[in-house]
Structures are given as C-alpha cells and as structure tokens.
C-alpha positions in Angstrom: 0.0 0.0 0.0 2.9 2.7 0.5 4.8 1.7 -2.5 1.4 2.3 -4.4 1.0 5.9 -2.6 4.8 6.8 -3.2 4.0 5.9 -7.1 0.7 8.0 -7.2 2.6 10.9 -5.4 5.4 10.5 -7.9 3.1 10.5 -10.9 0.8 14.1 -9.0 4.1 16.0 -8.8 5.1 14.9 -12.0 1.8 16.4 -13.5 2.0 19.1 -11.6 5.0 20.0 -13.1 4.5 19.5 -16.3 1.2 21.3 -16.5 3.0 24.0 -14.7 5.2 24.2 -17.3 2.5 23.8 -20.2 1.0 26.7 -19.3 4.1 29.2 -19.4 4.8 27.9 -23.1 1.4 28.4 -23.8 1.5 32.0 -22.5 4.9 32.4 -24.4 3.6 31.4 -27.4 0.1 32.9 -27.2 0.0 36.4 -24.9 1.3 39.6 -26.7 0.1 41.8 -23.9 -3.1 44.0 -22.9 -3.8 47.8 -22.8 -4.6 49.4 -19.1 -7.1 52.0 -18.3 -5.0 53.2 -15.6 -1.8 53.6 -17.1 -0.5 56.3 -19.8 0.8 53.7 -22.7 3.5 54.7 -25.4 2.8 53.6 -29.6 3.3 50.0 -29.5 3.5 49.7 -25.7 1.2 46.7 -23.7 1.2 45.5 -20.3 2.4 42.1 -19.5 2.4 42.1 -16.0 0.3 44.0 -13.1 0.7 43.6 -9.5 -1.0 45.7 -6.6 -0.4 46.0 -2.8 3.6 46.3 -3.7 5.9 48.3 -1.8 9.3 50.2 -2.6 12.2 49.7 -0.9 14.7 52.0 -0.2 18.1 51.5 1.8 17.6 54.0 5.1 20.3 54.3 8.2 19.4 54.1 11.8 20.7 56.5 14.2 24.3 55.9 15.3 24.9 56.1 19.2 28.5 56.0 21.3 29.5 53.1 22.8 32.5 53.0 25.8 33.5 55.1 28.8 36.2 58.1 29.7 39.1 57.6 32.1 41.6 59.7 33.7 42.0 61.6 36.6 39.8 64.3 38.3 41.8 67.8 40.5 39.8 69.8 42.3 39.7 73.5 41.2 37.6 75.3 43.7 34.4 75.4 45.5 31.1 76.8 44.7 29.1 77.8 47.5 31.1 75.6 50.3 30.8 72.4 47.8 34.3 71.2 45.8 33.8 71.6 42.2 36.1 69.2 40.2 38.0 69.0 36.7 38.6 65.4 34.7 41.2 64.9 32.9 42.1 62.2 30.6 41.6 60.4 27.0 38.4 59.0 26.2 38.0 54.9 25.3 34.1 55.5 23.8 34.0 55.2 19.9 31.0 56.3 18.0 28.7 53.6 16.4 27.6 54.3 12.4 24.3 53.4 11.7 23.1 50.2 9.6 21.6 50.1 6.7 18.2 48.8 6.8 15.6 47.9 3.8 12.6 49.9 4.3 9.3 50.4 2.9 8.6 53.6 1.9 5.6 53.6 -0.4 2.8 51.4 -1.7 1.4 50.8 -5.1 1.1 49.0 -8.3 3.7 47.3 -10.3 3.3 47.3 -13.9 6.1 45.7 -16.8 5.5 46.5 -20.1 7.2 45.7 -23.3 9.2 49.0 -23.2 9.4 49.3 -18.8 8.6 48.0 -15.5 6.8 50.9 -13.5 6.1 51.8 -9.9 3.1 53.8 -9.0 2.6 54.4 -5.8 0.5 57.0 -3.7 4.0 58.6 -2.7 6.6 58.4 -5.8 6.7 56.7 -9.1 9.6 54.8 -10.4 10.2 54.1 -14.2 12.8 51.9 -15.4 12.9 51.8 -19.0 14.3 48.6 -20.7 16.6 51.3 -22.8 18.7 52.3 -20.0 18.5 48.8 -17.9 21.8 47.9 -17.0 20.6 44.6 -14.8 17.9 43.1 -12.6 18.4 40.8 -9.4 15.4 38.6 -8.0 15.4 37.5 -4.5 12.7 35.0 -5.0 12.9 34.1 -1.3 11.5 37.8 -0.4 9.5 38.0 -3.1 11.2 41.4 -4.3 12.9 42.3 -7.4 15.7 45.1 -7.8 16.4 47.2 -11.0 19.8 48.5 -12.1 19.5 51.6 -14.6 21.8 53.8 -16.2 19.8 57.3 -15.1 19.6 56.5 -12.1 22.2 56.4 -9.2 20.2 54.3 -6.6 18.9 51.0 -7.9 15.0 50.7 -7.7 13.6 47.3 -5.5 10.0 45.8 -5.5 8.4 43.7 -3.4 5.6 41.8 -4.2 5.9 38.4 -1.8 7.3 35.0 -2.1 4.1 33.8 -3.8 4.3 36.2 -6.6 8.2 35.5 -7.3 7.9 32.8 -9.9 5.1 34.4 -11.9 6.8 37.9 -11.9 10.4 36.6 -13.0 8.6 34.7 -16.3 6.3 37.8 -17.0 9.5 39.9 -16.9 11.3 37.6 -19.1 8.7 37.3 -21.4 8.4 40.9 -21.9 12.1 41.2 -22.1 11.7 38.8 -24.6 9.3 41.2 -26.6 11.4 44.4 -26.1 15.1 42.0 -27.3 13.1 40.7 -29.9 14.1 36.9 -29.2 10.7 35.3 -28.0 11.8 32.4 -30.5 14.8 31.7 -27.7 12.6 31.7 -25.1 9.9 29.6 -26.6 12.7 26.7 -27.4 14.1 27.0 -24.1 10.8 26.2 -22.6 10.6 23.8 -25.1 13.6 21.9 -24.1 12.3 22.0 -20.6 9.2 20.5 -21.0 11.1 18.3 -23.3 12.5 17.5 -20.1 9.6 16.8 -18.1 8.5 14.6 -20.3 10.8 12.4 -20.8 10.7 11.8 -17.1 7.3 10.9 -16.8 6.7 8.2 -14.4 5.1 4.7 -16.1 2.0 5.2 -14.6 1.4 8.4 -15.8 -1.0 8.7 -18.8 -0.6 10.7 -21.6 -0.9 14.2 -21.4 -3.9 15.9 -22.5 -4.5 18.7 -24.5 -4.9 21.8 -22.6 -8.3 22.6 -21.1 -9.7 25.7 -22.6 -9.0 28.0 -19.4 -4.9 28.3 -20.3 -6.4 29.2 -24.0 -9.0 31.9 -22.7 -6.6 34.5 -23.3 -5.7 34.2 -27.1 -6.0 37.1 -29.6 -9.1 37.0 -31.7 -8.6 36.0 -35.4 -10.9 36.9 -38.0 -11.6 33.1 -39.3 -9.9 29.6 -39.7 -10.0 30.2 -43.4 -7.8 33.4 -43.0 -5.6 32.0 -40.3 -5.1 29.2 -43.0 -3.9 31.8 -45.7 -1.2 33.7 -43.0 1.7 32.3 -41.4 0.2 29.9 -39.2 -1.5 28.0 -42.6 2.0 28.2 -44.3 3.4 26.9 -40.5 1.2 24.0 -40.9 1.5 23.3 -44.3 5.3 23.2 -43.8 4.8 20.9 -40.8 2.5 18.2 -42.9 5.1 18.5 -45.7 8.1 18.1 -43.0 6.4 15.2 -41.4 5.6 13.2 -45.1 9.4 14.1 -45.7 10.4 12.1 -42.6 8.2 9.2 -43.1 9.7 8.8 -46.8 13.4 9.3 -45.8 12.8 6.2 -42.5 10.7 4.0 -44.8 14.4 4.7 -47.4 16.3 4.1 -44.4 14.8 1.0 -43.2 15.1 -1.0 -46.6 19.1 0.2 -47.1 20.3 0.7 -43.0 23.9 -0.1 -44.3 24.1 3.1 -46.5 25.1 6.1 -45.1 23.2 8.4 -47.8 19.4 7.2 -46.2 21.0 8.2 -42.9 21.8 11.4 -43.9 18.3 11.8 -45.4 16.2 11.5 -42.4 18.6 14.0 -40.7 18.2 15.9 -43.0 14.4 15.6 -42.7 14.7 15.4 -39.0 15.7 19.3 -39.4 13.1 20.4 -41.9 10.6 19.4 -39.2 12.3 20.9 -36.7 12.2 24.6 -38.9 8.8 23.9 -39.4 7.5 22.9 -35.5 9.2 26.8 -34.7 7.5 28.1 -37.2 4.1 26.5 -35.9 5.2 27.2 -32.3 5.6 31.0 -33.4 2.5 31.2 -35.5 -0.7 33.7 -34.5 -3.2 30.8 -32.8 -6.0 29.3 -34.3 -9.4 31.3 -33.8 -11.2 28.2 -32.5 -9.5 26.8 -28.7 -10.3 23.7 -28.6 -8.3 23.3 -32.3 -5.5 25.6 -30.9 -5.2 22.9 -27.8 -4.7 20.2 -30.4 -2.2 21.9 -32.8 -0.3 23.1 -29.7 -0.1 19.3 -28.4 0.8 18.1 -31.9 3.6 20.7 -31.9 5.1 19.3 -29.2 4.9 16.0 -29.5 6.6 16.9 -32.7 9.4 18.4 -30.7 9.9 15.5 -28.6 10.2 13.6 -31.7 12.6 15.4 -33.2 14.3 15.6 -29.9 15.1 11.6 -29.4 14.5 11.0 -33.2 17.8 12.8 -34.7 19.9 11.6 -31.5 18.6 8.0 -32.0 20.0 8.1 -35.7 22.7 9.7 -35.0 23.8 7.7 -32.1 22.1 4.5 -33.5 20.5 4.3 -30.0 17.1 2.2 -30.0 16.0 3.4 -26.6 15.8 7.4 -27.7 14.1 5.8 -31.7 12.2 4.2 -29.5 11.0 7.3 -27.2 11.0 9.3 -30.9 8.5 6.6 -32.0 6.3 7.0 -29.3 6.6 10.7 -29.5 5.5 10.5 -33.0 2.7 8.4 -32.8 1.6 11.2 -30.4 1.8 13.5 -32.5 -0.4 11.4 -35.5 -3.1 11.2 -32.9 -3.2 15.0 -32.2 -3.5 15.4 -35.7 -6.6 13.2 -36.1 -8.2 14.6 -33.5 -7.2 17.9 -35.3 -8.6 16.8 -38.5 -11.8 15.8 -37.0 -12.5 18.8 -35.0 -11.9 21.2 -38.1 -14.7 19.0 -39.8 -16.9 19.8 -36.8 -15.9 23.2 -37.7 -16.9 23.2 -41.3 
C-alpha cells in the first residue's frame, strides 16, 4: 500500500510539473500583452504584468549612538558655594557607532512591466525603469522582491511583491524582455527543451498528457476566421509541418530498406531538421481562432518536438531506446493530428 502511494505521489508532482510548465509555453507562445485603463501607454506599448499592494524599498540608516567610557584623573579647582567643584582629565576609550543600513518600505502601489518598462506607481513616488537604460535586474525570490539597475539613475530601484508572486513575476519579466530584445523564438525553445525535459521523465504510470483545457487558451487574440488564419503564417506553418512530417516518413521508410548506407541516414537528418524549422515556425505562428483546435495543434507541436528531440539523436547515435521514445513521440503527434482533422470538420 505505501509503495502504491509513493507511485501516485510521484506520478501528481510529476503532473503538476509539467502542467505548470505547459501553461508558461502556452503563455509564451500565445499572450502579446493588454492595454490598461489606468496607465498612460506609449505607440506600440502593452502591459504584461500588473501587481498591486507592492511596496518600494529603499536603503535608510538608523541613528548611530557611542558606545565605551572616559578615564583619567579628576583635581579639584575650587568650591562653589562651600561644595568642591572638580575637573577630569584624561583620553576618552568611547567610539562612536555608524548606523546600519536597513531595507525599508517607503511607499505602496502598483507594479506594472511593459514591453518598453517596469513601472512603480505608488501613492507617494513613481519609479520608471525603461528597458533602454536597464543595465541589470536581481530577483530575491525568497523575499519575493525584485531590484532594478538603470543607467539614469544612481540608486537601484527594489520591489516587493511576496514570495508567492516571485515565480510568476520573474517569467512575466522575461517574457516581456523577450518582446522588447526581440528573441521570443529563444525563449519559446528553451521552454521547449524543458518540458522536453519533463516529459521524458514521466513516471510509467502516468498517462498521456492531455490537450490543454480551454482555461490556459481563454486568453488568445481574436482571429478573423480559420480560413484566414489558413492563408497567414500559421496555414503556411502547418503546411510546412504536414510537408516536414511526409518528408520524414519517406526518408525512415528509405532508411529501413538500405540501413547499411550512409546516404538514407543522412536523409532522415536531414528531414529530422526540416521538421524541426517547421514545428518553430508553428510554435511561433498567430493561434487558431477556434480553442479547442489551438489545444490540439499546440499538443501536436510538441509532440513533434519530442520527436525530433530523441528522433535525430537516435539516428545519430544509432540508440534504439531514444528511436524508441522518438517513435512514441510520433505516434503522439499522428493522434493529435486526427483529433485535429476531425475537429476542423466539426468546424466546417
């Protein structure tokens, strides 16, 4: 009975995980920002992140004191009155105490990051640090707080928001980093190869994962139509992923009836990295209009991934336990797409 907990444990943290980390690539692929009624935006600017009930820190010195005693020896100089009046002399031993530095709170307010800035607005003072002029950022994840470094400024500007906030603030702040820098596509592999990751630790118990529920795809922009997103880049995405995958079954089926010739081998690599171009181009590609069809293609995508993952270092390496884990992969992938094909005809 334990060893069956300890499994079903392993297998919950596992999921946990994993849809954890579903979600940010979803968001990553999916969320280019919203406007805000109570913040002045520039041309082209959108929020990615709000937090209220912050505070700003600031660095501020308690009072110094002095700390010892005086020695030496006292002579009397004359009397006041009938009563001795007497004179110390000596060096004094006391030193004086500098004051410590001490974070402090010093106003309350609202947190915004933008493509272009993160923003405190408090009742007090307003901090801007522009993404222009960011030298550096530090997160203490343990206080929940976050410190900004910037070039027009001489005292760095700190956050805090609270423990509980820290992980979803340092991925918003990437991810609009990732906007500003204009590499979203580096961000969206390397939580790619994460959940890549994940996956391939999944526990034997665990079943397959399921297409994401249509609360993590609430948020995608509107499209016009299927038949229009089929004519822009996320048609020619797919298109190119169909054509990649047809590619790839041609060059294995090649490969299986001439294993001893290196030119087969060299094929499926090849194809192995036309579907890889293509799954970053469908991975980068505006979302489908309908959610439940942008769940599947998302799934299919990374499936795809996966299978490109263990697929090109199975051939390479001539490893069956990663072709192995490719095949599987794949075959996830073909059921995503059936399920695909059927909800566009419920579509139709």
């Amino acid at each position: 009975m334990f060893g069956r907990d300890k499994k079903q444990t392993a297998v919950q943290q596992w999921t946990q995980e994993r849809d954890a980390y579903a979600k940010l690539l979803h968001t990553a692929m999916t969320f280019r920002g919203t406007t805000a009624n109570d913040l002045m935006l520039t041309a082209g600017e959108a929020v990615f992140y709000k937090v209220t009930g912050c505070s700003l820190i600031q660095d501020r010195k308690t009072a110094g004191h002095w700390e010892g005693r005086s020695s030496g020896v006292s002579i009397p100089v004359g009397s006041i009155g009938g009563r001795s009046v007497r004179y110390r002399v000596g060096t004094s031993r006391g030193h004086y105490v500098q004051g410590v530095s001490k974070p402090t709170a010093i106003d309350t307010g609202t947190v915004y990051i933008t493509n272009k800035r993160a923003i405190f607005q408090g009742s007090r003072q307003t901090r801007e640090c522009q993404f222009a002029k960011l030298i550096g950022f530090q997160h203490d994840d343990r206080a929940g707080s976050t410190t900004f470094s910037v070039s027009n400024r001489q005292t760095p500007t700190t956050v805090h928001y609270g423990p509980s906030l820290s992980a979803a603030f340092d991925f918003r702040l990437d991810l609009a980093l990732a906007h500003y820098k204009g590499t979203l596509a580096s961000l969206v592999r390397e939580l790619r190869g994460d959940l890549a990751n994940i996956d391939a630790s999944r526990p034997p118990t665990a079943t397959r994962p399921a297409p994401m529920s249509a609360a993590t795809t609430a948020a995608l922009p509107p499209v016009q139509s299927l038949a229009a997103w089929r004519q822009g880049p996320g048609g020619q995405a797919q298109n190119a992923v169909m054509s990649a995958t047809r590619e790839l079954a041609l060059a294995q089926q090649n490969l299986a009836a001439n294993s001893s010739v290196p030119a087969p081998r060299q094929r499926v690599m090849s194809a192995y990295r036309s579907l890889a171009e293509a799954v970053s181009a469908g991975l980068l590609a505006p979302p489908m209009p309908d959610t439940a069809a942008q769940a599947l293609w998302s799934q299919m995508l990374l499936s795809l991934q996966r299978a490109v993952t263990y697929g090109q270092a199975g051939t390479n390496t001539r490893d069956a336990n990663l072709l192995n884990r490719g095949t599987d992969a794949m075959n996830e992938a073909n059921q995503y797409t059936l399920e695909l094909a059927q909800c566009f005809r419920q579509l139709s």
